[in-house]
C-alpha positions as CSV (number, residue, x, y, z in Angstrom):
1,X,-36.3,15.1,-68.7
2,X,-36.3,12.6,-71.7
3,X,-39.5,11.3,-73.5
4,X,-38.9,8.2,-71.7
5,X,-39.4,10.0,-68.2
6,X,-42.5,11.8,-69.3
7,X,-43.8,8.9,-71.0
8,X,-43.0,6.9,-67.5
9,X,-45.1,9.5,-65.2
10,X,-48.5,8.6,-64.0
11,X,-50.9,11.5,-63.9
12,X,-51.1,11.1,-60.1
13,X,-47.2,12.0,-59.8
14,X,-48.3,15.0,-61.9
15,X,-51.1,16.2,-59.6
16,X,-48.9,15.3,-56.4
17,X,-45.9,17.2,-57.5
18,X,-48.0,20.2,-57.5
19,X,-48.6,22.9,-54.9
20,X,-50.7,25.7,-56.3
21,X,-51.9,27.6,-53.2
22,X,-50.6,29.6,-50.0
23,X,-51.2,26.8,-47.0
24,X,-54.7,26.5,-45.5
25,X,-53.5,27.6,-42.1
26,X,-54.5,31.2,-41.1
27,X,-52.6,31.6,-37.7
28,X,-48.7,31.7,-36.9
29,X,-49.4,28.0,-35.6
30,X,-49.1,25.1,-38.4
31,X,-51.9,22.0,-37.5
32,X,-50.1,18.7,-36.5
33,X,-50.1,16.0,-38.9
34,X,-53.0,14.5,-37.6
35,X,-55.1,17.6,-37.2
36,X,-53.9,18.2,-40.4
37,X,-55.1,15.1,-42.1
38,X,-58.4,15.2,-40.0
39,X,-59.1,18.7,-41.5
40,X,-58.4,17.3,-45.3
41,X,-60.8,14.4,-44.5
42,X,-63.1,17.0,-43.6
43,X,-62.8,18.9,-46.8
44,X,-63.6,15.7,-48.4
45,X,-66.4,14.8,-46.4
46,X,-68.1,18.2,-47.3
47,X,-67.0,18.4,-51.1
48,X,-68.9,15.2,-51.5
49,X,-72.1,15.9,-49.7
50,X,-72.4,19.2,-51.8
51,X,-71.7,17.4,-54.7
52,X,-74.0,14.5,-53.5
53,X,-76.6,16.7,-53.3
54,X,-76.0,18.4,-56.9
55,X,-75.9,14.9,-58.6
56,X,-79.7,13.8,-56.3
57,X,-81.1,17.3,-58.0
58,X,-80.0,16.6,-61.4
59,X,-80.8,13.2,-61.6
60,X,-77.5,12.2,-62.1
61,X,-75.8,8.8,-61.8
62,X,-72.1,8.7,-60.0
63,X,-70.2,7.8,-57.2
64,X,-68.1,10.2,-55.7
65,X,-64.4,8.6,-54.5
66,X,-62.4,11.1,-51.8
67,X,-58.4,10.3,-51.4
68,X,-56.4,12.4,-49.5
69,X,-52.5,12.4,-50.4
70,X,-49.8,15.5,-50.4
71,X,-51.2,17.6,-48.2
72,X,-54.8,17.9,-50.7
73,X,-58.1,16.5,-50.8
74,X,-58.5,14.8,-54.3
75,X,-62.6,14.2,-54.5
76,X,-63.5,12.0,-58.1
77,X,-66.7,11.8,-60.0
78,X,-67.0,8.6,-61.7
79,X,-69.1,6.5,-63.5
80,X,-69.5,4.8,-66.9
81,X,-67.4,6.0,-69.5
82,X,-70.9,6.1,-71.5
83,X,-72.6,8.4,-68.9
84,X,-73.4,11.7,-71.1
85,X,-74.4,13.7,-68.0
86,X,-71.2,13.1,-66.1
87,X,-69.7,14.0,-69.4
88,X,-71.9,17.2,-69.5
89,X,-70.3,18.2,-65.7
90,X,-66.9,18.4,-67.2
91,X,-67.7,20.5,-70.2
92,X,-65.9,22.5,-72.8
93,X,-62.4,21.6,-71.8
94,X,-63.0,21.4,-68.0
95,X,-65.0,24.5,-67.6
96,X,-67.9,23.2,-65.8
97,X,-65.5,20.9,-63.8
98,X,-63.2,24.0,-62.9
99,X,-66.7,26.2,-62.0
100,X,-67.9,22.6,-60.0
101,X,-64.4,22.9,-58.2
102,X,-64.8,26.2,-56.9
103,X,-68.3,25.8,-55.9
104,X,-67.3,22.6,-54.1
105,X,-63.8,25.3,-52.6
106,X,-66.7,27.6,-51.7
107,X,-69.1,24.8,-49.9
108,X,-65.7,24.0,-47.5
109,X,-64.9,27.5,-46.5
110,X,-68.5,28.4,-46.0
111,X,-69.0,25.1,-43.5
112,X,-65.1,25.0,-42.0
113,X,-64.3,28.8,-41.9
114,X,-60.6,27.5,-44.3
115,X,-59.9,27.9,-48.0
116,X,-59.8,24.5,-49.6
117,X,-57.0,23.3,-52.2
118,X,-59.0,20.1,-52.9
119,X,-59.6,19.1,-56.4
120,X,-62.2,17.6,-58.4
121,X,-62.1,15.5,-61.3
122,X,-65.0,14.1,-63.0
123,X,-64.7,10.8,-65.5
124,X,-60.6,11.0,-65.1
125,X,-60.9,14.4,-67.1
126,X,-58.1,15.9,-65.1
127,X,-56.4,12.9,-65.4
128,X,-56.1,12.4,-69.0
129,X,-55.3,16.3,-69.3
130,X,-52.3,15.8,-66.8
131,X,-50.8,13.0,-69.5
132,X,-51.6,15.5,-72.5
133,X,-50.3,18.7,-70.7
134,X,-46.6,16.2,-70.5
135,X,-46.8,15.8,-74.1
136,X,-47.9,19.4,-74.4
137,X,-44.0,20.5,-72.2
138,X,-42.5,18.0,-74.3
139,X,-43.2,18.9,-77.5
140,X,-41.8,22.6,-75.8
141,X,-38.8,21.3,-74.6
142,X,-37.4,19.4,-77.8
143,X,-38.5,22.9,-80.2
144,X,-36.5,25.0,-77.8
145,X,-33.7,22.5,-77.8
146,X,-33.2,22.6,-81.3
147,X,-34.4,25.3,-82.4
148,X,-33.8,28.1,-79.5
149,X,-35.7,31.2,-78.6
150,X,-38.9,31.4,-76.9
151,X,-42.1,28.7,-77.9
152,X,-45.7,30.6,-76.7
153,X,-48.1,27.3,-75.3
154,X,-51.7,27.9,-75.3
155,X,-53.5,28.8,-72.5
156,X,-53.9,27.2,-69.3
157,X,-55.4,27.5,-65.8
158,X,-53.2,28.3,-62.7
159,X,-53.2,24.5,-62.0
160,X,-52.0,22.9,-65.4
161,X,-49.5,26.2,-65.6
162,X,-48.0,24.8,-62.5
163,X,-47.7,21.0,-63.5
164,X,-46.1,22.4,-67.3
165,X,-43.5,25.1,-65.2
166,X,-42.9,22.1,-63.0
167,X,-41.8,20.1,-65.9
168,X,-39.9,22.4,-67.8
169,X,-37.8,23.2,-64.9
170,X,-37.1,19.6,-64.5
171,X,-35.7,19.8,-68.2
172,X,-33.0,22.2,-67.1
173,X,-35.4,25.4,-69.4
174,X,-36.7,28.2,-68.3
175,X,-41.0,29.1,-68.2
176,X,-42.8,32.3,-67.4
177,X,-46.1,33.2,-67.6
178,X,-47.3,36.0,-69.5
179,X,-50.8,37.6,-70.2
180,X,-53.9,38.8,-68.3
181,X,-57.2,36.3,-67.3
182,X,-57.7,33.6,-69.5
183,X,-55.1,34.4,-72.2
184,X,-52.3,33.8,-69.8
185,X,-50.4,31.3,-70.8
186,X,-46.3,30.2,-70.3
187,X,-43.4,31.0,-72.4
188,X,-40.6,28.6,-72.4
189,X,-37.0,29.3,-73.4
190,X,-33.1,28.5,-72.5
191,X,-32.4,28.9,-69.3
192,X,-30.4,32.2,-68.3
């Protein structure tokens, strides 16, 4: 993949292209299309009145925007750029969002009886993060090139792991993640 191509994809191709989870289904029998979708809208549905309700108690201004695409809910926070409490729900580099995302996993399962794979971005954190995480694989990609052996990234959460493996691989390099908890983080090298 050449700067160009990274520079070319939209951070909703990056999210898209990504599958994180085991499918939602429980039994042997997968949901048709439209019970599929119906079940997604759903998720949606729910995400939003929790987070609704979160945003009523705290005083806080925001609309909430639910889009369904790929096979996952993608439920959006926004609001003026200049709104410091929306700011506040993302937090130290997505914390709060990430905790606000599992909360809003949580809310789904405890009214549908499924795990959720829906995601939550607030303020087009998520995003903006997608477009940095490109740069982020490749800066990788070109040292390994060159240089050879193995470049160590910072760590990253499950999700932006996936989207930077996803890229790599796409580069013709290999990735592995290594570490435990929140020091695990990918290693990228030649491929074999």
């Amino acid at each position: 993949m050449s700067s160009n191509d990274l520079d070319e994809t939209t951070p909703e191709q990056l999210e898209d292209s990504v599958s994180e989870d085991a499918p939602e289904a429980t039994d042997t029998e997968q949901p048709s299309e439209t019970d599929r979708l119906s079940q997604l809208e759903e998720e949606g549905d729910i995400a939003a009145d929790y987070l609704e309700e979160l945003l009523d108690i705290a005083d806080i201004d925001g609309d909430i925007d639910i889009e369904v695409r790929n096979d996952r809910t993608f439920v959006s926070l926004v609001g003026d750029d200049d709104n410091e409490e929306l700011k506040d729900l993302v937090g130290k580099k997505g914390n709060v969002l990430d905790a606000l995302q599992e909360l809003s996993r949580l809310a789904v399962l405890t009214q549908t009886g499924n795990r959720s794979r829906l995601m939550l971005d607030i303020l087009d954190f998520r995003a903006e993060r997608n477009v940095e995480l490109a740069h982020i694989a490749e800066d990788a990609i070109a040292q390994v090139k060159e240089e050879g052996g193995r470049v160590h990234l910072n760590p990253m959460s499950p999700y932006e792991r996936k989207l930077v493996h996803d890229l790599i691989a796409e580069a013709g390099l290999h990735s592995e993640s290594e570490g435990e908890g929140s020091r695990r983080h990918i290693v990228v090298s030649e491929a074999n």
